[in-house]
C-alpha positions as a printed Julia matrix, in Angstrom:
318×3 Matrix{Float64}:
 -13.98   -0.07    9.95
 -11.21   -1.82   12.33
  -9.3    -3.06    9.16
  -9.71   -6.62   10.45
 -11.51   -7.78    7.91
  -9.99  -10.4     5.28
  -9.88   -9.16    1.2
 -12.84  -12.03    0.58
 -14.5   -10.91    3.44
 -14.57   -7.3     1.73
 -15.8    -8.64   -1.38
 -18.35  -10.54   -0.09
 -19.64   -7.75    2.23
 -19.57   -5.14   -1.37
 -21.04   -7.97   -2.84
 -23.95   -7.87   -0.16
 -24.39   -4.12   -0.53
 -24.7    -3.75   -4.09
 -27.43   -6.27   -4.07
 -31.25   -6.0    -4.27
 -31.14   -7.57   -1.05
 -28.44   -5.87    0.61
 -30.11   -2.72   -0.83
 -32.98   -3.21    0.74
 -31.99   -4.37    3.95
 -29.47   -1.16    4.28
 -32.51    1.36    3.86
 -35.02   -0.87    6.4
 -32.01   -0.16    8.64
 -31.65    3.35    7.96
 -35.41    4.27    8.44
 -35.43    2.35   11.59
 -32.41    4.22   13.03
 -34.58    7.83   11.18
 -37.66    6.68   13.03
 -35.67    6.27   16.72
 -33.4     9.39   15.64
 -37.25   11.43   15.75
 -37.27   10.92   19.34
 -33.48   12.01   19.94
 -33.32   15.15   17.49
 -34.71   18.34   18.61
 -37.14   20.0    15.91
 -34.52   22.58   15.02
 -31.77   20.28   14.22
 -34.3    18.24   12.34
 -35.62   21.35   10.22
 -31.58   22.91    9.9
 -30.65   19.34    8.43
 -33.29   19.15    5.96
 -32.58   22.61    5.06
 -28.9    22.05    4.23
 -29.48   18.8     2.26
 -32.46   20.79    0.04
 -30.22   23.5    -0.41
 -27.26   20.43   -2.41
 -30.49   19.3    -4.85
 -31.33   21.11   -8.11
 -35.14   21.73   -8.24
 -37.24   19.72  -10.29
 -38.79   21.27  -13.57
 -42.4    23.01  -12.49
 -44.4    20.36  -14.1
 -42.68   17.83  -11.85
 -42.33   19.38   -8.94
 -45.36   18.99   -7.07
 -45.43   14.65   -8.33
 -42.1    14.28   -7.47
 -42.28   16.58   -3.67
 -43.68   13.79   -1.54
 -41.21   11.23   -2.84
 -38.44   14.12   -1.85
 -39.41   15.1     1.08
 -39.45   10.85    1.92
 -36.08   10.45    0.66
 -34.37   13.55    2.34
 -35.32   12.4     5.87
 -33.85    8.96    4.91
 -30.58   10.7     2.93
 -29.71   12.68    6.47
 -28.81    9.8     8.81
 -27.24    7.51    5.65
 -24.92   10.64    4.63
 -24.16   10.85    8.93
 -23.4     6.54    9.25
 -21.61    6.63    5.66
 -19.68    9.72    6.43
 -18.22    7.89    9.18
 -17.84    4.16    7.44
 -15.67    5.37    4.55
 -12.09    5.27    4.25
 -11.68    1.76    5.88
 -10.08    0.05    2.91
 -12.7    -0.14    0.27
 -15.14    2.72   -0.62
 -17.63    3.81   -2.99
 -18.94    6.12   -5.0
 -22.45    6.71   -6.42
 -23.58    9.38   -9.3
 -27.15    9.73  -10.65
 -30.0     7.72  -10.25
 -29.05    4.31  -11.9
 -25.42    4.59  -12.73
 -23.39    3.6    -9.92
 -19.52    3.96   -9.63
 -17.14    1.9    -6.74
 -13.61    0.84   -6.52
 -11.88   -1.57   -4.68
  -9.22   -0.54   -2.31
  -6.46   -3.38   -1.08
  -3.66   -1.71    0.97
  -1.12   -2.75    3.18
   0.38   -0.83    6.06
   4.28   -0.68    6.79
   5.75   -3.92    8.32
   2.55   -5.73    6.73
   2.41   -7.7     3.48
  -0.54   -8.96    1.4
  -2.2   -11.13   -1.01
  -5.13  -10.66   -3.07
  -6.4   -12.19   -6.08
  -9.22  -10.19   -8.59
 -11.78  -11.05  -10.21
 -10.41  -12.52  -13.09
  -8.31  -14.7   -10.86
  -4.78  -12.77  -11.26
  -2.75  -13.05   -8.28
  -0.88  -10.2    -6.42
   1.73   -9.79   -3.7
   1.33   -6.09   -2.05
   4.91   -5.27   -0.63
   4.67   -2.95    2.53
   3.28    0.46    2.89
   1.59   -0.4    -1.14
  -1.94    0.76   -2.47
  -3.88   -1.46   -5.52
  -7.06    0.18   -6.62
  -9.92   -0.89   -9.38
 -13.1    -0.26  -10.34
 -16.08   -2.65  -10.04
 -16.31   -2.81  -14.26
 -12.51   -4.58  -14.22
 -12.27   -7.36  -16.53
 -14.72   -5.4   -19.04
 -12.99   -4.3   -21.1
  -9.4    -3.88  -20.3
  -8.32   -4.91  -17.09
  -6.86   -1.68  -15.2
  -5.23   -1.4   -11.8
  -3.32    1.62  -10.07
  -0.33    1.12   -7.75
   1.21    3.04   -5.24
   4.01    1.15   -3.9
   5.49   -2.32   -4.81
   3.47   -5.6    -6.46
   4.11   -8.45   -7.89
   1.29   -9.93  -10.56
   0.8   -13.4   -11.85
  -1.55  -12.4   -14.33
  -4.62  -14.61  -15.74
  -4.12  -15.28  -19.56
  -7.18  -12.67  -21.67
  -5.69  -12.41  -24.76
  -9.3    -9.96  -25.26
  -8.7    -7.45  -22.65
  -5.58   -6.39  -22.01
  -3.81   -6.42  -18.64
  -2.76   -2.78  -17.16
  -1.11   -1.91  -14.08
  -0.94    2.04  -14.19
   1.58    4.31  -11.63
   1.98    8.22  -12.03
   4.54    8.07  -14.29
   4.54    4.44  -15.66
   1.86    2.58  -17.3
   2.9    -1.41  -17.61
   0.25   -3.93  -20.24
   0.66   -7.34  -20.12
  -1.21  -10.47  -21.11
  -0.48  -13.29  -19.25
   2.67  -13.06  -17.75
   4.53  -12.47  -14.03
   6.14   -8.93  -13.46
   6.8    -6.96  -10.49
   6.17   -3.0   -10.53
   8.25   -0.6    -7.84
   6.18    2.84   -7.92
   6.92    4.13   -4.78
   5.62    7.8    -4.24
   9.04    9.34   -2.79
  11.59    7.03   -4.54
  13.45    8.97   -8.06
  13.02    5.74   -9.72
   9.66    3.25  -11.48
  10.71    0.05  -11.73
   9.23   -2.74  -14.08
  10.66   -6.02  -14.21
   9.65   -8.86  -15.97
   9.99  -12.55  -14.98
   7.86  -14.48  -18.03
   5.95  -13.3   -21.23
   6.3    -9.88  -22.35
   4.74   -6.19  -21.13
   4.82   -3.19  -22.94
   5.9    -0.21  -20.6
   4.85    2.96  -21.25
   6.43    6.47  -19.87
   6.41    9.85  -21.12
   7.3     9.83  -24.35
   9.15    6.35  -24.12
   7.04    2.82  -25.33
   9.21   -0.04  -25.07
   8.57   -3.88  -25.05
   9.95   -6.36  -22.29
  11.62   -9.52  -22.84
  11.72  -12.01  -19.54
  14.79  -10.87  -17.3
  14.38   -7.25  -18.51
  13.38   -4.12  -16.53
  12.4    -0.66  -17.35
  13.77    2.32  -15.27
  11.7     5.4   -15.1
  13.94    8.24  -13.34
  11.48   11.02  -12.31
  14.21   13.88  -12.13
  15.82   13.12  -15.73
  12.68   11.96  -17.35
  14.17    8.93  -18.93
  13.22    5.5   -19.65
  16.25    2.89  -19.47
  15.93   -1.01  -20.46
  18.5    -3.22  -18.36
  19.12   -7.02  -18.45
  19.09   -8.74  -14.75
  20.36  -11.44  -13.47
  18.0   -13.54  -12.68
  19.04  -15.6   -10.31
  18.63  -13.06   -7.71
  15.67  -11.46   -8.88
  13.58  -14.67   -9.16
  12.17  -15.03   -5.27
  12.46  -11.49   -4.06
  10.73   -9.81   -1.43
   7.32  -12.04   -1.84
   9.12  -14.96   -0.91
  10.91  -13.37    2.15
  14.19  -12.82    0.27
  15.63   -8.98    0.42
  17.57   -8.48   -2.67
  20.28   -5.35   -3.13
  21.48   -4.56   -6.42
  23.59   -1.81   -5.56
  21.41    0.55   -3.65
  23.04    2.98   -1.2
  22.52    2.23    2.24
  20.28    5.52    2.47
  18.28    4.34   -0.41
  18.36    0.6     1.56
  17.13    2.78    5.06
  14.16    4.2     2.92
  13.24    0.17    2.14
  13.26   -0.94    6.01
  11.53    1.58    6.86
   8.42    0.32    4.94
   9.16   -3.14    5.88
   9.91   -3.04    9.54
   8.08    0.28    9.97
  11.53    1.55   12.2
  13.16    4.86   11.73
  17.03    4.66   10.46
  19.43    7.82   11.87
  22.58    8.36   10.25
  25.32    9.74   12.4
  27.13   10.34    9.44
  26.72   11.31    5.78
  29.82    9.81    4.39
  27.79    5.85    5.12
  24.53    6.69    3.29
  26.72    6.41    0.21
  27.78    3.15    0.69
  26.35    0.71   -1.98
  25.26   -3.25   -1.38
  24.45   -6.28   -3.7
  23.18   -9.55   -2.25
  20.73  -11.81   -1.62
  19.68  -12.06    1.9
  17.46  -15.07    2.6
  16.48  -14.82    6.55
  15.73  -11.18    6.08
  15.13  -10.46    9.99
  15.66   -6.59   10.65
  18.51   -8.1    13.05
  19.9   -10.32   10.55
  20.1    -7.55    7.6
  21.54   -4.71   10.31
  24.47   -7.31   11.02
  25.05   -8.45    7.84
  25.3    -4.64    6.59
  27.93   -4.41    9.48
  29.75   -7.21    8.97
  30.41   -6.37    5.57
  31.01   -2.68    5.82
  32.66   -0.09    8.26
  29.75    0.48   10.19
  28.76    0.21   13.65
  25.13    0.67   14.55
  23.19    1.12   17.64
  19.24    0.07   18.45
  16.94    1.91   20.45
  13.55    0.53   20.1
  12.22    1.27   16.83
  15.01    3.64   16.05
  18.08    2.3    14.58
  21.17    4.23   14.47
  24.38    3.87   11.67
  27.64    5.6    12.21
  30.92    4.94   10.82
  33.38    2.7    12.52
């Protein structure tokens, strides 16, 4: 619940609960906390909670009804103070879902904050990089039958060869399958652009009405305003370490578009005194990519003075 805990220690611990074990020592815990709870709750509070948690179950059939009312009765003083501790346990990084009596539904959660980066690899032992301020999701069946992720934000996947199911990475507006191969996705929630690009093998990117196929050094553009999907050929040479490797790479972005990046990185705010610099495009590789080291390069190597104030940075013209 503190976020402090590693992305084996998470699967271990859903590991844990989803076992006959775990299962079992979760409810001996839960009655015992009931049990004490008897002595703390007043009769009415008692009587109003099991009156709000009937009123959420559809009634049994007649026939069943009286067979199946001591069980229910059981269960609903159980299901009160589990809904209260779960209520407040969710929402830490990985959660879970449950529907019916059998069938039960949970995804994994990996997320990294801004100024924080991460590594994580699934089950089927492909390995991802989460850039900053990035959320990977998947469901407990992955590996399956195809192999799904979602991504909000920035990864970069070495993906485990399964020629049988298929390798997907899906964004809001892009959906990227692979094999085995190493791409990096950009799906940033308020950037214009989706950004595939491919490093070895081949991916087939999907968007709107656009299907294309990926040869290594290629990436596929999704502008969100236009609609349109655009194939480009990099350079690879700059493209091959990138951000996972502590290299920032500019191929010209605008310096408001390049604000927007350390941001997530550095988690600092970026004031321009002046409209006319956010314009102002950069390429380059920078290799010791301290928020220092990129603010003076960007000055050295453009009419701009800039001014720090904690976490706020401000740019004016020179």
């Amino acid at each position: 619940m503190r976020g402090e805990t590693s992305v084996d220690e998470e699967r271990q611990l859903m590991e844990w609960l989803y076992s006959s074990v775990g299962r079992k020592q979760l409810m001996d815990y839960y009655h015992s906390l009931w049990l004490r709870s008897d002595k703390e709750l007043s009769t009415d509070v008692q009587q109003r909670m099991f009156a709000q948690i009937k009123s959420r179950i559809h009634v049994a059939p007649k026939e069943n009804k009286r067979q199946g009312l001591s069980f229910f009765r059981r269960f609903l003083r159980y299901a009160a103070i589990v809904i209260l501790i779960l209520g407040g346990a969710l929402g830490g990084g990985v959660y879970t879902s449950y529907f019916g009596k059998s069938k039960i539904a949970k995804e994994y959660l990996v997320n990294t904050d801004k100024g924080q980066r991460a590594n994580v690899t699934l089950p089927d032992g492909t390995k991802v990089w989460l850039n900053s301020y990035t959320k990977l999701s998947y469901d407990a069946d992955y590996g399956e039958g195809k192999r799904v992720v979602s991504l909000v934000g920035e990864a970069f996947f070495e993906v485990a060869k399964d020629k049988e199911h298929p390798f997907i990475v899906k964004t809001d507006d892009m959906e990227v399958e692979a094999l085995g191969t190493t791409f990096n996705v950009k799906a940033y929630e308020d950037d214009a652009r989706i950004i595939a690009t491919l490093f070895s093998g081949s991916v087939r990117v999907s968007a709107g009405r656009y299907n294309v196929i990926l040869s290594p050094n290629e990436g596929a553009i999704w502008r969100r305003k236009s609609g349109k999907l655009a194939v480009r050929k990099l350079d690879n040479s700059n493209y091959a370490k990138m951000w996972r490797d502590n290299e920032l790479v500019f191929s010209g972005e605008t310096l408001e578009e390049i604000a927007v990046i350390l941001n997530r990185m550095y988690n600092v705010q970026i004031v321009f005194k002046s409209d006319e610099i956010k314009k102002f495009r950069f390429t380059g590789v920078i290799c010791n990519n301290s928020l220092d080291n990129i603010i003076e390069l960007i000055s050295l190597t453009s009419p701009i003075t800039y001014k720090t104030m904690g976490d706020t940075i401000e740019l004016n013209n020179r």
